[in-house]
C-alpha positions in Angstrom: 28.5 4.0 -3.5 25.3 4.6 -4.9 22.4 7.5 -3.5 19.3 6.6 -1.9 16.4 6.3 -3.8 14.9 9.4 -2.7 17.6 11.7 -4.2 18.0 9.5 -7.6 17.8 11.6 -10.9 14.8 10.4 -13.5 16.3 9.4 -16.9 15.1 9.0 -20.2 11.4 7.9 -20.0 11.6 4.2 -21.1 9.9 1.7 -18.5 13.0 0.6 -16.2 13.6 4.8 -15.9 9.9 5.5 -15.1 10.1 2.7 -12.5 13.0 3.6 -10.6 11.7 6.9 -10.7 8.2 5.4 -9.1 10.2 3.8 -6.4 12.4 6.7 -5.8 8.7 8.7 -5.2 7.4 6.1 -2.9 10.9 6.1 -0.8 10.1 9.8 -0.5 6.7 9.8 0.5 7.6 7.0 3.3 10.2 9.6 4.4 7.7 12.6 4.7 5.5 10.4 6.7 8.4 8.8 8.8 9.4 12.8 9.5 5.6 13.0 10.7 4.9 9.9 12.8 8.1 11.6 14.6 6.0 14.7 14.9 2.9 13.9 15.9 4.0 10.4 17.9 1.2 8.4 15.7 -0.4 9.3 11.7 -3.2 8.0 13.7 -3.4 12.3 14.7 -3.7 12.7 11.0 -7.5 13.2 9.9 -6.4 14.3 6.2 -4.2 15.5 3.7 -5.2 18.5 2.1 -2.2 18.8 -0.9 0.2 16.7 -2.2 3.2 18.7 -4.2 5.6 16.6 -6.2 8.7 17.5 -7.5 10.6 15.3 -9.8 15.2 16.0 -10.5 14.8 15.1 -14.6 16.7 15.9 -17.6 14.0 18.2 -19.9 12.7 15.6 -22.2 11.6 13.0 -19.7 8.0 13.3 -20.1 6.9 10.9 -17.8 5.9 13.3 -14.9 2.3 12.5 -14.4 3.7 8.7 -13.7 5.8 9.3 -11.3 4.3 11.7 -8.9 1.3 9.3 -9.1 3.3 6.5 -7.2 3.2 8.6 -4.6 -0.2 10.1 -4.9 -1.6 6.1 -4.9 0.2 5.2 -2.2 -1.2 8.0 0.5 -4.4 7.2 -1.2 -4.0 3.5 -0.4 -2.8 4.0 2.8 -5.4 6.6 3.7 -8.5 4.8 3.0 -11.2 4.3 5.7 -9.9 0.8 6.8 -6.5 1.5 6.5 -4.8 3.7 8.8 -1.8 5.6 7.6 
């Protein structure tokens, strides 16, 4: 049985690493704002986000970080531009 994405561990930072680790960031972000539509009833009731914290499970030497969390970080962005509702 393998995990979901969200709770996969990054490995060493070659390309197919980094992108699982990208996917596993976007699966978590989709969560958060899953948990928040349940919330609020709509993201249309959010007007902004103020911070975005990411936290990445890696072995020390994966230095791919920066990568990672900004899977995540582009796709609030995307989703929260001024045409595009969350």
């Amino acid at each position: 049985m393998t995990r979901p994405p969200s709770f996969a561990r990054a490995g060493r930072p070659d390309p197919t690493a980094v992108a699982e680790a990208r996917d596993a960031a976007r699966a978590a972000l989709l969560g958060c704002l899953v948990s928040v539509k349940a919330c609020l009833g709509s993201l249309d009731r959010v007007a902004r986000v103020l911070k975005m914290n990411g936290y990445v499970r890696c072995p020390r030497d994966f230095s791919a970080l920066p990568q990672v969390t900004d899977a995540a970080a582009s796709l609030l962005i995307d989703r929260s531009s001024p045409t595009t509702p969350l």
